[in-house]
C-alpha positions in Angstrom: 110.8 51.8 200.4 108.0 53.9 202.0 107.5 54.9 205.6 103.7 56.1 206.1 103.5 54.8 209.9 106.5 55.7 212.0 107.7 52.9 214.3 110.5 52.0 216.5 111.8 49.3 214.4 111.4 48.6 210.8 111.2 45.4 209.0 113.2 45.6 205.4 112.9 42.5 203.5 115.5 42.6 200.0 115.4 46.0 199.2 117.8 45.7 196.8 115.6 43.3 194.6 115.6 44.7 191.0 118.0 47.2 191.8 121.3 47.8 189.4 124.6 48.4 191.1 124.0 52.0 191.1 120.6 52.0 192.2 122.1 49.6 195.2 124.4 52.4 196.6 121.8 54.8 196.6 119.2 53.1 198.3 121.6 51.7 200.8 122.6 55.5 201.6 119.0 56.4 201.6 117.7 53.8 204.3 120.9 54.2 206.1 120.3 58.1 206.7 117.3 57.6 207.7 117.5 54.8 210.1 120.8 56.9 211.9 118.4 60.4 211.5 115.6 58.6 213.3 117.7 56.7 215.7 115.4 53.8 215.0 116.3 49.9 214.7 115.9 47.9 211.5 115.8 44.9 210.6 116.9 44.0 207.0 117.0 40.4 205.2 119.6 41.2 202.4 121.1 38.5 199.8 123.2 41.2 198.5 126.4 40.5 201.1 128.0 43.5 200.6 124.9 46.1 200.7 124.2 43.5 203.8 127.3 44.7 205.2 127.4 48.2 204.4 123.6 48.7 206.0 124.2 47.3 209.2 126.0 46.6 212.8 125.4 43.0 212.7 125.5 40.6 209.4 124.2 36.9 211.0 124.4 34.3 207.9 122.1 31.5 207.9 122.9 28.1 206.4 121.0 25.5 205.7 117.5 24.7 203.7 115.1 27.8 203.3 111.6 27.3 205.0 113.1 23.5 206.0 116.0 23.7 208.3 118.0 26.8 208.7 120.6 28.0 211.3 122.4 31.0 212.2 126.6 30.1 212.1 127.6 32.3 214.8 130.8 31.9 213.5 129.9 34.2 210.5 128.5 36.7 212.7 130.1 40.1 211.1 130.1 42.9 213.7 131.4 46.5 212.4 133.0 45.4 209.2 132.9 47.9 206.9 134.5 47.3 202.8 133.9 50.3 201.4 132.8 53.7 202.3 130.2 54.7 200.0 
């Protein structure tokens, strides 16, 4: 991740692609600290459930067909679940 521009919100699309385990916890502390140091929003598409969880306030899971027909299960809305505390 690199932040040239600041902003009020930042977009954060799969940054755990390509990432090992390790590598995983230490980016999710990294962009966590900063977004909580610069009291800024972000919004992060995540496959990776639990760094999902671990990163944010709010997990929304969408179902359906990528690009086709997707919706957001409010039901599976996660607020302030936390499983570990890296």
């Amino acid at each position: 991740m690199s932040v040239v521009i600041p902003a009020d919100i930042y977009l954060i699309d799969e940054p755990s692609a390509y990432l090992d385990s390790e590598q995983r916890i230490v980016a999710s502390k990294v962009i966590k600290r900063f977004i909580l140091h610069a009291k800024k929003t972000a919004f992060v598409v995540e496959h990776d459930f639990i760094m999902a969880t671990y990163l944010a306030d709010r997990v929304i899971v969408y179902e359906g067909k990528p690009s086709v027909d997707c919706v957001a299960n409010l039901s599976s809305v996660i607020v302030d679940w936390r499983p570990f505390a890296w």
